[in-house]
N, C-alpha and C positions, 0 to 999 in steps of 0.2 A: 373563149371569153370568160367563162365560170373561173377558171385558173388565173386569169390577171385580176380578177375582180377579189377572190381569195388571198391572193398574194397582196395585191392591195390594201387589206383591209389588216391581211397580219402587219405588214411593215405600218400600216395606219397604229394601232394598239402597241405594239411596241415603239413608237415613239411618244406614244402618248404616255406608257409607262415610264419613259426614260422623261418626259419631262415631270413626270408627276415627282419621281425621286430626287429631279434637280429641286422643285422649289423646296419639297420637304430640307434637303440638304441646306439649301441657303436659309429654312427657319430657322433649322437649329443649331449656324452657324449664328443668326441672328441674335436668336435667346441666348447663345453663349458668350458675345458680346456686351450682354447688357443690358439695360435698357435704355431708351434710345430717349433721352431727357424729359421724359415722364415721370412723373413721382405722384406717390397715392397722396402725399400731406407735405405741410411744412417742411424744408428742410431744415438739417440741422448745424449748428453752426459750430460746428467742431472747434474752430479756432478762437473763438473767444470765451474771454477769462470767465471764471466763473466767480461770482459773489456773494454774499452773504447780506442779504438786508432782513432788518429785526421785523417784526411784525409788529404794528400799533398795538396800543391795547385794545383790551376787548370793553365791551360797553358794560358800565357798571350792573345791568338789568340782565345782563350773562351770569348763571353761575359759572366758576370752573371747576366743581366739583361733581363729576358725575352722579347721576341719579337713579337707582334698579326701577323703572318702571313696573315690574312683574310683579310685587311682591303687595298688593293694596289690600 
């Protein structure tokens, strides 16, 4: 009985090894695929044009000339 329960428990662990390599195998068939239509942000829209729009002006009470704060 000690012999079937031995033999039992190797064939037990080496299946369990050989599944653990399968999922490993199908993650990193996974990961290699891609990702699976998650995205961390926005996408981005490749296909459309890009254009140029001006900026308003700034309000008169802006200067646009910078100013050294450091130096009083």
């Amino acid at each position: 009985m000690s012999s079937q329960r031995s033999s039992f428990m190797k064939r037990q662990r080496e299946a369990d090894l050989k599944d653990k390599a399968r999922m490993k195998r199908e993650r990193r068939a996974a990961k290699a695929d891609g990702p699976t239509g998650t995205t961390k942000g926005p996408e981005i829209a490749w296909d459309e044009a890009v254009r140029y729009v001006e900026s308003p002006t700034p309000p008169s009470d802006v200067s646009l000339v910078p100013t050294d704060d450091s130096s009083d």
